[in-house]
N, C-alpha and C positions, 0 to 999 in steps of 0.2 A: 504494500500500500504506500502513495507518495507520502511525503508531507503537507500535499494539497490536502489528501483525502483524507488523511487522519484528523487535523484540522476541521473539516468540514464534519467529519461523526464527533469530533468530541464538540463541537458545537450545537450540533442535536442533540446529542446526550444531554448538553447545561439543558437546553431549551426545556426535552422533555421533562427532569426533572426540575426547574421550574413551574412547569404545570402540572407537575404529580402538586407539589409544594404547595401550590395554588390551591388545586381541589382539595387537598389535605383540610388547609386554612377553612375554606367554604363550609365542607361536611364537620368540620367540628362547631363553627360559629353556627349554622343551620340547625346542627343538633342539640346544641345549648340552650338556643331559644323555642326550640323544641321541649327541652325539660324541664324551661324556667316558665313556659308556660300551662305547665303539667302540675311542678309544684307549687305556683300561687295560685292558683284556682283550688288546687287540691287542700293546700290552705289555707286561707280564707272558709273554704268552706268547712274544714272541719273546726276550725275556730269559730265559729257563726253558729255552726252546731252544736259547741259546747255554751253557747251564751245566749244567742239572739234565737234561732231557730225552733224549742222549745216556746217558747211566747209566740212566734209570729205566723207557725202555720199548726202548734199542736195544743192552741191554746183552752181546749175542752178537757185535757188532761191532767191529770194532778201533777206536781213538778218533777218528782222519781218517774212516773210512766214517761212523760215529755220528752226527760231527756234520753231515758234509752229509746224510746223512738227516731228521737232525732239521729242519733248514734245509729240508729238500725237504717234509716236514709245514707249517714257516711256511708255505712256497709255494703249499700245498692253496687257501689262505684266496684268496687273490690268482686262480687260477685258477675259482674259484667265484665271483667278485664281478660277469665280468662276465654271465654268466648270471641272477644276480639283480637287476643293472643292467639288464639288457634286459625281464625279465617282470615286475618292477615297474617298471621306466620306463612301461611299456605297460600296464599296471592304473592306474598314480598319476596319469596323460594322460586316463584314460578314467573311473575309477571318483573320482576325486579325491586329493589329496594325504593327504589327515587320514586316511582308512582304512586305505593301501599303510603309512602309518608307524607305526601303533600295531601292524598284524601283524612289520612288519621287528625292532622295537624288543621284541616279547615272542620273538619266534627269537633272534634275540641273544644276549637276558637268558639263554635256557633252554639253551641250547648251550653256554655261557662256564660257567656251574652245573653241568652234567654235564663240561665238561674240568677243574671242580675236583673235582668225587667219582670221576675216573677211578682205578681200581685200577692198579697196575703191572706191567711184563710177569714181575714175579717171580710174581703171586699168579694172574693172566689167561692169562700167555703169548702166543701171535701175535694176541688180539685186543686185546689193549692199544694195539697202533701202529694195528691197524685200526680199530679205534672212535676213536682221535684225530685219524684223518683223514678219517672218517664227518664229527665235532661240527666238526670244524675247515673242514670242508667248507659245513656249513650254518651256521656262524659267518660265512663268506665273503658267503655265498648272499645272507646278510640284509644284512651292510654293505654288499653292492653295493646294494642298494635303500635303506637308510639313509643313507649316508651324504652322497649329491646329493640325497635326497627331503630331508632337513632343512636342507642348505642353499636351497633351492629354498620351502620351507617360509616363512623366514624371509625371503627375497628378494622375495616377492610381497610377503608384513606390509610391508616396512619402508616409508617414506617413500624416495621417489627420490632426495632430497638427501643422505639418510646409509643408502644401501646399503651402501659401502664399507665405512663404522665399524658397520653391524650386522650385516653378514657376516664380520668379523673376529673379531665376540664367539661365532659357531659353531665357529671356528674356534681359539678361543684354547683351548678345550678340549683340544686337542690336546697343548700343553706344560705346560699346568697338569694335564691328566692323567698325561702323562709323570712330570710333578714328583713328581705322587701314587704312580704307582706304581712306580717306582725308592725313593723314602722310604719307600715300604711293606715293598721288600725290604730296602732298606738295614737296618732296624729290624730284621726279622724272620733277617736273615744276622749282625748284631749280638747280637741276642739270645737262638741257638738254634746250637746247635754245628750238625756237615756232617750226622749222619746224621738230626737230627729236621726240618732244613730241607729236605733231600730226602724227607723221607717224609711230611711235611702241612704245612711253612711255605710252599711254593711255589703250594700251592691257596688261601691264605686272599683274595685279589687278586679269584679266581675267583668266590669263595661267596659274596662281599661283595657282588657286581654285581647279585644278587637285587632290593636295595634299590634300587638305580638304576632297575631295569625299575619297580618300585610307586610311585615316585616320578614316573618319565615316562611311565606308561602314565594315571596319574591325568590331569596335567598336558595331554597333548593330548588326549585324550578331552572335557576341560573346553576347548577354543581351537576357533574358528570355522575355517572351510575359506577358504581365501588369496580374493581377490576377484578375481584374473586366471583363478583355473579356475571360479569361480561366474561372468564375464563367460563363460569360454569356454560352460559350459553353458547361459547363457541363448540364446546365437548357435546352439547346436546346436539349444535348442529350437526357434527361429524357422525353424532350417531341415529339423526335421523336417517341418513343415506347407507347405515348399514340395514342387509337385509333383514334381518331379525329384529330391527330396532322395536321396542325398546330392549335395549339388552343389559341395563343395570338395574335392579330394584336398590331406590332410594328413599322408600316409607321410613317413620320413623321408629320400626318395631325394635330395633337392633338398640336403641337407644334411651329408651325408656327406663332405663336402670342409671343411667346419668342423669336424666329427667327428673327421677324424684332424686336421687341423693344430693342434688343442686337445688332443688326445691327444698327438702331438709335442713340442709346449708341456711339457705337464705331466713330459713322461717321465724330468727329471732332479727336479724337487723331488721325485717320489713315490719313486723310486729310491735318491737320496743320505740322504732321511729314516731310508731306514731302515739306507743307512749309517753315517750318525751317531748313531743313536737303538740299531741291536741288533748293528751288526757291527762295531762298534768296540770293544763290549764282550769280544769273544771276541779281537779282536785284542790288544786291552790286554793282557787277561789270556795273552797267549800271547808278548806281545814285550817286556813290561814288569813289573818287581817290585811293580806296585802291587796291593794283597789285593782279593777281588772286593766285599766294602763298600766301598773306594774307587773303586774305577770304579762304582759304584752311583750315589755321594755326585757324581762328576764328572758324569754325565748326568743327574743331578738338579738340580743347581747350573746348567749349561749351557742348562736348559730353561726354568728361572726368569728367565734374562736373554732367552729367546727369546719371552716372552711379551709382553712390551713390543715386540717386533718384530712381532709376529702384530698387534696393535689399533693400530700407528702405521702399516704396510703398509697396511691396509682402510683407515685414516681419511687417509689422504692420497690417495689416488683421489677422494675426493669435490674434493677441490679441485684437483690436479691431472691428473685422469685415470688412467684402470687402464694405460695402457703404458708410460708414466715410468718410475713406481714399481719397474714389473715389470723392466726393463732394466737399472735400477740393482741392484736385486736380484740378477739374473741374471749382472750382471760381478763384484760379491760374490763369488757361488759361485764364477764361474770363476776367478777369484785366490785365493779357500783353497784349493780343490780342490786347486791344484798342489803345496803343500805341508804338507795336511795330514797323510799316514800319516808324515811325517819329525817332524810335531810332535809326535802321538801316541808314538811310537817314543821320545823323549827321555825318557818315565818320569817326568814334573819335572807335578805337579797342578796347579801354575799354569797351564803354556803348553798341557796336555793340555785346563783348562776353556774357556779362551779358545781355545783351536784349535774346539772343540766348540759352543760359543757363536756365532762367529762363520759357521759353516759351517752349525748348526744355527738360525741366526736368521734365515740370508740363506733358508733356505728358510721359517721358517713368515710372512716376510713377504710372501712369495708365497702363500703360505696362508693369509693372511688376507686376500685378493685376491679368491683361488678362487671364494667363492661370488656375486659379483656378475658376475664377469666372465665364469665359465661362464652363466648366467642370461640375461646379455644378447644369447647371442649365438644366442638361437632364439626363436622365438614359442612360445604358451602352448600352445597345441598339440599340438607334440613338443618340449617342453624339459624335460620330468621327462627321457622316454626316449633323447633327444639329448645331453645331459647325464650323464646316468650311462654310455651307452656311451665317451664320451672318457673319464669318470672312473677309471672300472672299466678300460677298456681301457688304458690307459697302468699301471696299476697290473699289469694280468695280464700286458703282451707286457717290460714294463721294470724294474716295481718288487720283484712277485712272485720271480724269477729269482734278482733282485739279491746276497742274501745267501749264497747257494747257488752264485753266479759268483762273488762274493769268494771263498769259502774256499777254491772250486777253484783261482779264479787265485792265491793266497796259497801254498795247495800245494804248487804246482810252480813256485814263484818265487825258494825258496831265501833265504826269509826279505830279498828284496826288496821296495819298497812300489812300484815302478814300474808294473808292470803297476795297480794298481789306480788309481794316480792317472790312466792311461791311463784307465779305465774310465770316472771321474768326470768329467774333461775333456770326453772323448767326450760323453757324456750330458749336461751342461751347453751345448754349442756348437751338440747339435742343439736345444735346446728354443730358447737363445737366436734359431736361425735360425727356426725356425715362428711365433717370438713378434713378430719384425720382419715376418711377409708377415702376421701378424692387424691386423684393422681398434680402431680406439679405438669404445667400447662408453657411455662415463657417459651417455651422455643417452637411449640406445635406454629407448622406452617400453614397461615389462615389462605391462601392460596390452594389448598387441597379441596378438589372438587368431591371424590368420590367416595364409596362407603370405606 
């Protein structure tokens, strides 16, 4: 080869990597506001649910029924996820990633948009709760396809050497939206006495998310489809033209033993999240003198420190491996857990941000894990739809329930925290055990089409 020609390919080569570089940048920032608009919807609503939403659509019932009703509405989202985890898992395998998300992410947007113009049961009456469990229903529908199709999105983009640290930035979304939307109520419960907060402050969270869907429905629209499912489609086409085609079976039967032991895995971070993030709020408020702006400001505060736990969780798998990280994380949890409702229960905004903090970071450093190490642990094949079934299903049979089993067991506990730390325990010990019988994952090549 001249020195002309060499020249001319190693000038292609910068180019194309350039534009790997470029799409990289895209599909991360696309799936960011993809998650950041999954979790301020998500909540807002489960905050609204512990406060506002008993009064405004379940107001015939006594305050104990109210709010696990309300709680049992949260629930709706979680028991629809996995159903939209499984028919977009099985569209985003077959049709591609880029399509399944741009429709998840405008269901989303428009669902989150009508549970902020929802009327109340004072003005609607019995369809007030039932159209909130209608939206809340197809809020669900969509996250379960959004929320692994974006990290899955972004796992193909990234460079193999920093999956770890570019699936933590999907995920960091998560307590920088926390931040957002707890400061949004904080402001808005600050600024607006009880009855004008209960009658349009709680929707503004809602109506806002518009902007998010035009923002990301632009953004991938513009980003190329991941190169592990255009490799998978080029192998499909070679094997249409074979005469036997199809000649690989790619169901997901072979796999269903990952399925649940990653479903297992997961079943205390998606659970205790939302112990810390929405049921600690109703606890505070019910065992503690502190005003509902201050437990606002405390899981606000709490999630600003867990954000730095989310992007140094993902970036240290790259050097050390995804099941260190995850282990040390996991005995975190199980040493707050045993004494967090006694910290909460102290009243004192200090040990209540640090109890929160530290319970709440041991989990999103696990979540900033999630998206490389679900990823690696299927071929391109069925790993949208392999992927979202663990996701989603850990969320419907553990997480979903979660806040709705607090308040029960809170109930009839006689103002004890025992049963609940039993709860968290439990749920920490078994993920801990399914996370020791999974295999280490950093070097699987996400490039791998077949069974």
């Amino acid at each position: 080869m001249s020195g002309r020609d060499a020249g001319i390919g190693s000038a292609i080569g910068l180019v194309d990597q350039s534009e790997k570089s470029q799409q990289s940048g895209k599909a991360i920032f696309s799936s960011a506001l993809g998650s950041a608009l999954e979790w301020v919807d998500f909540t807002a609503y489960g905050a609204v649910s512990a406060t506002i939403f008993p009064k405004l659509f379940f107001p015939t019932l006594d305050p104990a029924t109210a709010i696990l009703a309300s709680f049992a509405t949260f629930g709706v989202g979680f028991f629809a996820r996995p159903a939209g985890g499984i028919i977009f898992g099985l569209l985003g395998d077959r049709v591609g990633r880029k399509k399944v998300l741009l429709a998840t992410f405008i269901l989303m947007g428009v669902s989150s948009l009508l549970i902020g113009l929802m009327p109340p049961y004072a003005v609607i009456g019995f369809w007030a709760p039932l159209l909130i469990v209608v939206l809340r229903f197809l809020q669900g529908f969509a996250l379960g396809g959004e929320a692994t199709g974006a990290q899955l999105f972004t796992m193909e983009h990234a460079p193999s050497h920093r999956r770890g640290l570019f699936g933590s930035f999907i995920n960091v979304a998560a307590p920088v939206s926390l931040v957002f939307a707890n400061g949004m109520l904080f402001c808005l419960a600050a600024l607006m006495d009880e009855a004008k907060f209960e009658a349009y402050g709680w929707r503004i969270p809602f109506l806002l998310s518009i902007l998010l869907v035009a923002v990301g429905v632009y953004l991938r629209y513009h980003v190329s489809e991941t190169p592990a499912f255009e490799a998978l489609e080029r192998e499909r086409e070679v094997e249409r033209l074979k005469p036997c085609y199809p000649s690989q079976d790619r169901s997901l039967s072979p796999h269903y033993g990952t399925i649940v032991r990653l479903l297992l895995f997961w079943a205390a971070p998606a659970s205790c999240f939302w112990i810390v993030n929405i049921y600690s709020i109703a606890y505070l408020a019910d065992h503690t003198a502190l005003t509902r702006g201050t437990i606002f400001a405390c899981v606000m505060t709490a999630n600003v420190i867990a954000i730095a736990a989310t992007v140094l969780g993902g970036a240290s798998t790259d050097r050390f491996g995804r099941k260190p990280p995850l282990i040390v994380a996991g005995i975190v949890m199980l040493a707050i857990s045993c004494f967090y409702f006694q910290l909460l229960s102290s009243g004192n905004i200090l040990v209540v941000v640090i109890a929160m903090a530290l319970f709440g970071g041991s989990i999103q450093a696990q979540s900033g894990i999630l998206p490389a190490y679900f990823a690696e642990q299927f071929p391109t094949s069925v790993r949208y739809a392999g992927s979202a079934l663990a996701y989603t299903g850990a969320n419907l049979i553990f997480a979903g329930p979660t806040p709705f089993v607090a308040a029960w067991i809170a109930g009839r506990s006689n103002g004890s925290s025992v049963g609940l730390t039993i709860l968290c325990v439990g749920l920490v010990v078994i993920s801990l055990i399914a996370l020791w019988r999974s295999p280490e994952t950093r070097h699987v090549d996400l490039q791998q089409v077949g069974l």
